[in-house]
N, C-alpha and C positions, 0 to 999 in steps of 0.2 A: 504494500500500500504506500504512496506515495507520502501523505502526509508525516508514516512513522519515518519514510526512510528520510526524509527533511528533518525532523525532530531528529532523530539521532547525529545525523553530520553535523547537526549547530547546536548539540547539547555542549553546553561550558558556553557558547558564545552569543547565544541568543535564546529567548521564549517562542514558540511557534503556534501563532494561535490560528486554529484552520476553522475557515468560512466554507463553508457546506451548505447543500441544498436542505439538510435534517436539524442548520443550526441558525436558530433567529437569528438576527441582527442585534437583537438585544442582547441576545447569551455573548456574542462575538464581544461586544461594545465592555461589555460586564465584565468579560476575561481581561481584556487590554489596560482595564482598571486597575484591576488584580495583580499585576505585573510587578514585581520590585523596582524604582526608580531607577535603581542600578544595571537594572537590566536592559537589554535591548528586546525589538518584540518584533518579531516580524507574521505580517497575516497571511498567512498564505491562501489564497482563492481558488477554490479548485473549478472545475471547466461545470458542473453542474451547478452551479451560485447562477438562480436568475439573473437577467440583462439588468432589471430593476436592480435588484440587490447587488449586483455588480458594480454598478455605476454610483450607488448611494453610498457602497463602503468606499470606493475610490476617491469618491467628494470628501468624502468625510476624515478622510486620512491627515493630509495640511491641518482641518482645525483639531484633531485627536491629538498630531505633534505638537503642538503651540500650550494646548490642554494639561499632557500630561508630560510634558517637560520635565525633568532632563531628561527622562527614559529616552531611546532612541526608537521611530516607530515607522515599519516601510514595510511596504507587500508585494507580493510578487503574483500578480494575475498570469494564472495558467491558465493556458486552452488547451484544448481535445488536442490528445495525440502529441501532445510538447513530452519529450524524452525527459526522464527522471534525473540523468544527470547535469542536465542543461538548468534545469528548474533548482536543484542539490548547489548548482557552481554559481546563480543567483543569490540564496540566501546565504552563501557564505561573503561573495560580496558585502551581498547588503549589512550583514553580519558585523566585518570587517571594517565599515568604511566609518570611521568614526565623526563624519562630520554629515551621514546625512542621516535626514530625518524627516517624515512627511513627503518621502519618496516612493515610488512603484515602476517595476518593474514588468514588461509583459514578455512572458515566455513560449515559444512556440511551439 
């Protein structure tokens, strides 16, 4: 499964909070809360997240960073068919890049 195999390559270096078609918006928004300040968080959107909910968390990412500051907070929009290691080599970027935040990524 894709989300575990993200979770593991960025355990120590990131939180991985995954948006799913089986997870509100609220629950996702709720987690991202939950995060330790120190931590970095990345959302990862899997290819089944409604257009709608797709596009709301993406809006919603910019005032999430500014929000929950310092945490570091960026996601990586996968689509259908984007290879697991391409989407793996994103969240460690994003991971990695200590100056961004309220950025997204889209993997193919």
């Amino acid at each position: 499964m894709l989300s575990n195999a993200v979770a593991t390559a960025l355990a120590g270096q990131a939180a991985v909070v995954v948006a799913d078609a089986t997870v509100a918006l609220t629950d996702v928004l709720a987690s991202l809360r939950t995060v330790s300040p120190d931590d970095a968080v990345i959302v990862l959107i899997l290819p089944d997240v409604s257009a709608i909910n797709r596009a709301m968390l993406l809006a919603a990412l910019g005032p999430l960073a500014i929000e929950l500051a310092p945490r570091r907070i960026a996601a990586i929009d996968v689509t259908t068919g984007a290879a697991s290691e391409r989407v793996i080599a994103a969240g460690q970027y994003l991971a990695s890049a200590c100056s961004i935040t309220g950025q997204s990524l889209r993997v193919t």
